[in-house]
Structures are given as structure tokens and as C-alpha cells.
C-alpha positions as a Markdown table, in Angstrom:
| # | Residue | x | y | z |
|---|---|---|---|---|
| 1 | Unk | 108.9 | 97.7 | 95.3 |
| 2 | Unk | 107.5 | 97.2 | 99.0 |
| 3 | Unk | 104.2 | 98.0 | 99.0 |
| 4 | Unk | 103.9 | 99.7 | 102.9 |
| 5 | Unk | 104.8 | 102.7 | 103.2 |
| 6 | Unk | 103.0 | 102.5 | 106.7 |
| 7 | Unk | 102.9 | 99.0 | 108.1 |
| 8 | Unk | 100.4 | 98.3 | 110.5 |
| 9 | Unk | 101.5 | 98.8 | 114.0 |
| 10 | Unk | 102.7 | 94.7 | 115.8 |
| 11 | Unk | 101.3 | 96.1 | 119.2 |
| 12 | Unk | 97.7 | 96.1 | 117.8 |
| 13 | Unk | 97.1 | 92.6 | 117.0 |
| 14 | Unk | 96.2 | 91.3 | 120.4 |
| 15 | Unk | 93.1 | 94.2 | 120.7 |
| 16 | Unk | 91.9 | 92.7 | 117.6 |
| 17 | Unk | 92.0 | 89.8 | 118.3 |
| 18 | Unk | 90.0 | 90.3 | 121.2 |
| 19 | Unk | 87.1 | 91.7 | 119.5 |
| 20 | Unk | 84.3 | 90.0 | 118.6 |
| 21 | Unk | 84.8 | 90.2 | 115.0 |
| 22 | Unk | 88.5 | 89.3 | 115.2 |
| 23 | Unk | 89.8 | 90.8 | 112.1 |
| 24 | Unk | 93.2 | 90.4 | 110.6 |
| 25 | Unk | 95.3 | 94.3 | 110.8 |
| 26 | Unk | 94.9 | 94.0 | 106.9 |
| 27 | Unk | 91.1 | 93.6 | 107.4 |
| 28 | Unk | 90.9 | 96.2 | 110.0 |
| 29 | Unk | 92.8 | 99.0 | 107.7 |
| 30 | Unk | 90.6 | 97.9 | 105.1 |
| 31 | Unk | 87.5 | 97.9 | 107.3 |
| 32 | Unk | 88.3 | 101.5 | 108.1 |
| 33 | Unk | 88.9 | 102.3 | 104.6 |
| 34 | Unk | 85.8 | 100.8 | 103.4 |
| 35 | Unk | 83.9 | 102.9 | 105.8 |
| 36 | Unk | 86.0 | 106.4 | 104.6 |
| 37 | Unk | 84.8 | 105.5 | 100.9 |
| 38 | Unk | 81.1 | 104.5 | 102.1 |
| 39 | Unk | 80.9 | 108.6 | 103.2 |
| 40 | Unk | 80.6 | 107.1 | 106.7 |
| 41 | Unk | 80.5 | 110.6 | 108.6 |
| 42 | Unk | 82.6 | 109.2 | 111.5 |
| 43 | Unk | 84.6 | 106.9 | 110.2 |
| 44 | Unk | 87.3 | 106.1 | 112.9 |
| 45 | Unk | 84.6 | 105.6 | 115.8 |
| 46 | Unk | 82.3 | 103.4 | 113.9 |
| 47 | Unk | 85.4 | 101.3 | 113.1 |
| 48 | Unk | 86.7 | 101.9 | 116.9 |
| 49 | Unk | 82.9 | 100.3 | 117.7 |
| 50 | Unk | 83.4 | 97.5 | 115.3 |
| 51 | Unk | 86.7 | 96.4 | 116.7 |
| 52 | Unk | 85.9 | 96.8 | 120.2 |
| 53 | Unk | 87.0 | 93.8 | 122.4 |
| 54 | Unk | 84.3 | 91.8 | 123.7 |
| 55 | Unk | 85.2 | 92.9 | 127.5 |
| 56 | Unk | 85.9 | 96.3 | 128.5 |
| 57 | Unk | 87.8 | 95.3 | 131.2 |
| 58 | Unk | 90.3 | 94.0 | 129.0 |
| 59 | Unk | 93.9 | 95.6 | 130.4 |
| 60 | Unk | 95.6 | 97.8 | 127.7 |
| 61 | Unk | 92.2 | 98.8 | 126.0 |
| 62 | Unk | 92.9 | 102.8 | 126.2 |
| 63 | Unk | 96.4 | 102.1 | 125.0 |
| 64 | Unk | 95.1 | 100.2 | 122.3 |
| 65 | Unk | 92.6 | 102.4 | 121.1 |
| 66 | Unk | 95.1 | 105.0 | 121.3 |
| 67 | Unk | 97.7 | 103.6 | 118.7 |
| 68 | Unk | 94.4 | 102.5 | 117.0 |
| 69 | Unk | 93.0 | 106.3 | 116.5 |
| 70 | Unk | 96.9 | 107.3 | 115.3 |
| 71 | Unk | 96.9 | 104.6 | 113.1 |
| 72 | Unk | 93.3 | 106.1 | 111.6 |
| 73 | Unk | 94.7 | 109.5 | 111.4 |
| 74 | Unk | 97.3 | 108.3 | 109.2 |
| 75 | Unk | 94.9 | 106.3 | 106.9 |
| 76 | Unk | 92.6 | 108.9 | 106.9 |
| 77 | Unk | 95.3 | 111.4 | 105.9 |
| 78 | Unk | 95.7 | 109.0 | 102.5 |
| 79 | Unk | 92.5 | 110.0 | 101.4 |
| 80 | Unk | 92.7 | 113.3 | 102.1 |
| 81 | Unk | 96.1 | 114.1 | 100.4 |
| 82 | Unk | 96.3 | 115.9 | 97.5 |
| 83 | Unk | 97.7 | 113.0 | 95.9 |
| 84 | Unk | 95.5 | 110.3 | 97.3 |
| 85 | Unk | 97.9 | 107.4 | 97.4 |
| 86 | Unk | 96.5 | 104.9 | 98.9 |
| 87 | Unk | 99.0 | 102.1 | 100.9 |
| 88 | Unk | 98.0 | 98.5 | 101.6 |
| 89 | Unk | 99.0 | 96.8 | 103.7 |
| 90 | Unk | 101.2 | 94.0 | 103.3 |
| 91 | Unk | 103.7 | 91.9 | 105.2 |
| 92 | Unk | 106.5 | 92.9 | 102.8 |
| 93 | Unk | 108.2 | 91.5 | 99.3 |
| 94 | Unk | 110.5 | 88.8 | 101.4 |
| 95 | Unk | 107.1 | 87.1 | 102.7 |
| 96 | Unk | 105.4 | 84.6 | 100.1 |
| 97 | Unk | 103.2 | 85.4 | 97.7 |
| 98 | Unk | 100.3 | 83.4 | 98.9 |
| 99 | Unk | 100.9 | 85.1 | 102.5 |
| 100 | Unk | 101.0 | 88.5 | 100.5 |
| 101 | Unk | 98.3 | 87.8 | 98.2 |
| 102 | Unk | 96.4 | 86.4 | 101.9 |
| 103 | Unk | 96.7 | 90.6 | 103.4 |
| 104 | Unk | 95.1 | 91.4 | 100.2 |
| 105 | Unk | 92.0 | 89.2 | 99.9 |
| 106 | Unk | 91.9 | 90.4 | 103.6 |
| 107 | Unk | 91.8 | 94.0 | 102.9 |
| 108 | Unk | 89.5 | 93.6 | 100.6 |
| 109 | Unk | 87.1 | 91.1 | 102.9 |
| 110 | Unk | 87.2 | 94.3 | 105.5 |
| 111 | Unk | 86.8 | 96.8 | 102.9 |
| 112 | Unk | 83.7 | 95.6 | 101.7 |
| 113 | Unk | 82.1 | 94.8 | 105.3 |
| 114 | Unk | 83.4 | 98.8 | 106.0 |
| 115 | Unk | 81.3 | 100.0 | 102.7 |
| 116 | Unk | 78.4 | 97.4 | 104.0 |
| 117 | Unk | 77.9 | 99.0 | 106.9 |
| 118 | Unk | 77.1 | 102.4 | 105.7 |
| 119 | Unk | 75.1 | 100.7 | 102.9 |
| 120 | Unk | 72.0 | 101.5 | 104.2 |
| 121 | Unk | 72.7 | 105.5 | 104.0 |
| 122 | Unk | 74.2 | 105.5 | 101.1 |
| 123 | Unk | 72.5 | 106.9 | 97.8 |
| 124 | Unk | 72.4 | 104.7 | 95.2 |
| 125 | Unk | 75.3 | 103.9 | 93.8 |
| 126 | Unk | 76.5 | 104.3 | 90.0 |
| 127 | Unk | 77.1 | 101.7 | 87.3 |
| 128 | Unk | 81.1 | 102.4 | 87.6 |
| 129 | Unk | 80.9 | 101.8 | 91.5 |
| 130 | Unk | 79.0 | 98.8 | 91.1 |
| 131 | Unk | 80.7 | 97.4 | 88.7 |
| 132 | Unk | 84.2 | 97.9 | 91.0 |
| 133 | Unk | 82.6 | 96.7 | 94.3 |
| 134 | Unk | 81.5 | 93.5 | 91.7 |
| 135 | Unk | 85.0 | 93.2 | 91.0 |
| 136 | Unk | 86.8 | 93.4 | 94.3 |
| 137 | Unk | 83.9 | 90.6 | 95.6 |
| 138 | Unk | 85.0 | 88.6 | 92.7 |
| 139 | Unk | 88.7 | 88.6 | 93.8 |
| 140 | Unk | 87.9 | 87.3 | 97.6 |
| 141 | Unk | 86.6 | 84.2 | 95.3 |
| 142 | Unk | 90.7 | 83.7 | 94.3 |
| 143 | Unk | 92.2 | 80.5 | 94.6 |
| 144 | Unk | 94.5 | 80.7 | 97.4 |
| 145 | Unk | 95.5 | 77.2 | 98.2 |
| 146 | Unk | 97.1 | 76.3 | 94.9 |
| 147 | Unk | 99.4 | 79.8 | 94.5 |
| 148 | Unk | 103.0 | 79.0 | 94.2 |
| 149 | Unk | 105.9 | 81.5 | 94.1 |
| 150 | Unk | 106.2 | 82.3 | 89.7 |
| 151 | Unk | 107.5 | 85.0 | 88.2 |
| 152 | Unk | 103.5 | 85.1 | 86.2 |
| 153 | Unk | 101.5 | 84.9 | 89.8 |
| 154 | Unk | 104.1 | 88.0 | 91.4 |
| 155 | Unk | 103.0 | 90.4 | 88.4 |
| 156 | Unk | 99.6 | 89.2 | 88.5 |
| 157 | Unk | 99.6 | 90.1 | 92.1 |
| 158 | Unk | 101.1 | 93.4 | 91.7 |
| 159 | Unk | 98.9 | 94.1 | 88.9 |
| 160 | Unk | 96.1 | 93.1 | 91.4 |
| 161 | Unk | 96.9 | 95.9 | 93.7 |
| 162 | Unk | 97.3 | 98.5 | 91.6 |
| 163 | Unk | 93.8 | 97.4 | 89.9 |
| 164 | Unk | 92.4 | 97.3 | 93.7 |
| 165 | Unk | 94.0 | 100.8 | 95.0 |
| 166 | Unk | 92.3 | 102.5 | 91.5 |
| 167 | Unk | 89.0 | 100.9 | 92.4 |
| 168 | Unk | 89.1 | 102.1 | 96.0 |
| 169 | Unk | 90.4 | 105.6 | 95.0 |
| 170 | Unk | 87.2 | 105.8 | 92.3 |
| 171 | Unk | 84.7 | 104.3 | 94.8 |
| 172 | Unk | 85.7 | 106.7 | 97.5 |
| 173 | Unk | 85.8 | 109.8 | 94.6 |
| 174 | Unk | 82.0 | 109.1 | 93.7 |
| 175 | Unk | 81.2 | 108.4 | 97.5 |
| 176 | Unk | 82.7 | 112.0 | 98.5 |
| 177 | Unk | 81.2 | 113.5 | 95.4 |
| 178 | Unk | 77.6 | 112.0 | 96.3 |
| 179 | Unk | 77.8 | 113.1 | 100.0 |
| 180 | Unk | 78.7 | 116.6 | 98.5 |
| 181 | Unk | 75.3 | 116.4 | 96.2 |
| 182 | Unk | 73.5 | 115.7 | 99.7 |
| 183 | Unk | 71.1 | 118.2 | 101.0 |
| 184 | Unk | 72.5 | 119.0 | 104.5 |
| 185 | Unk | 70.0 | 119.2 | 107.1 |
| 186 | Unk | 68.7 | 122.9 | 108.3 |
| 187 | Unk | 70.3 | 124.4 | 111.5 |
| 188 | Unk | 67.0 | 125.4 | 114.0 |
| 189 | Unk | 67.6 | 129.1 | 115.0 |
């Protein structure tokens, strides 16, 4: 089973690269995802802001940003399917597992520097979320250097996945639910 059903666009690695935080594309979707779950009410241009390249003169920017916002839209459209499948990104089954198992430490690395940035706005989070944010921190801790290709470490990694999609789903669930409870502020008329 591959697990991209979207892969992350080749053309967009050299505008990452050039930002200032120079994340990986599996950091940036998770980055972006991390920010959708945090309730972050503009998600795409706070990531957009994030990613920027450290000079605006840079040729290609509008074409970057570009494939970056129709990139978003399809992320964004994950969490707001009926169905709620979320893809991660990965380089695909024929690449190694410690390559494969690299995308996900990185997703998770972005996705948890996407929910910190919203952190700050966020209500208080419950036991289940905290507990799950605990556990995806606990997983950028993995061992990387010594993973070799077994039968054991492949199903662990799959199992990995799955366990990190269910987290992501639950902690983006409760963050929609809590922006929900949120008083909206009054329009003046």
C-alpha cells in the first residue's frame, strides 16, 4: 500500500529551501496541517508567512507560492471531507524505510511547530489532546540511525502512521469542536 495519494509537488523544494526556516516538503505539509488542527483561522497564509524565502526578490516566488496555495487547497480539502482521510506524505514503498520513516519524523517535527504557533490562542487543551501531542513528541525521539530494512520495523512503521493519522484526525476534531464552543466577537452596527 503507498501511502500518497497526493505527493508533494518536486517544483516546490527549491522555495523551501530558500526560506528561512528551510523545511523539508514533509515538514511543510505537516507544518500546515499542524496549523489547520491548532484552529489557526488562516491557516494557508500563516504557513505561506512561515515559509517565505528570506528575499523577496527571489525569481519564481509568485509561481511558487502559487503551486504552494494549490497544494494547501488540497490538504485543506483532507480535513474538510466528509471522510477526513488524512495522506502523508511519503517518498513511496520502493524508498527505504529509514528514508520513509525520515518523511514521518519530519511531518511530525512540522506538525507540532504548526500547532505551536497557534498555541498561544488556543483554549486549553484536553487530557486526550495532550496526551496525543505527548505521543507524537515522543516519536521525533525514534532512533533513526540504527533502522534497517525487517519485515518487524515495515509493520511497526505502518502501524506508526496509522497511530499518527488517528492522533492528528482527534487533535484537529477537538480543536474544530473548541473553536466552535468560542464566543465570536460582536459585529458594531
Amino acid at each position: 500500500m503507498d501511502l500518497v495519494r497526493d505527493p508533494i509537488p518536486a517544483d516546490i523544494a527549491r522555495y523551501l529551501e530558500s526560506g528561512y526556516l528551510g523545511p523539508t516538503p514533509s515538514e511543510a505539509h505537516g507544518m500546515l496541517c499542524g496549523l489547520i488542527c491548532a484552529g489557526e483561522p488562516k491557516p494557508v497564509e500563516t504557513w505561506l508567512i512561515q515559509l517565505a524565502p528570506s528575499g523577496e526578490s527571489e525569481p519564481g516566488i509568485a509561481d511558487a507560492q502559487f503551486i504552494l496555495r494549490d497544494w494547501a487547497a488540497g490538504i485543506l480539502a483532507q480535513f474538510q471531507s466528509p471522510d477526513q482521510i488524512l495522506d502523508l506524505p511519503s517518498p513511496g514503498e520502493s524508498t527505504p524505510l529509514r528514508e520513509r520513516a525520515l518523511w514521518l519524523y519530519d511531518w511530525i517535527r512540522g506538525f507540532l511547530y504548526g500547532l505551536g504557533l497557534h498555541a498561544g490562542r488556543a483554549p486549553a487543551y484536553s487530557t486526550q489532546m495532550r496526551e496525543a501531542i505527548a505521543d507524537l513528541t515522543a516519536i521525533t525521539r525514534m532512533d533513526l540511525d540504527h533502522l534497517d530494512d525487517s519485515e518487524e520495523n515495515e509493520q511497526a512503521l505502518v502501524e506508526l502512521i496509522e497511530f499518527v493519522r488517528i492522533a492528528v484526525l482527534l487533535i484537529h476534531a477537538e480543536g474544530v469542536s473548541a473553536d466552535q464552543s468560542q464566543p465570536k466577537p460582536a459585529v458594531a452596527s
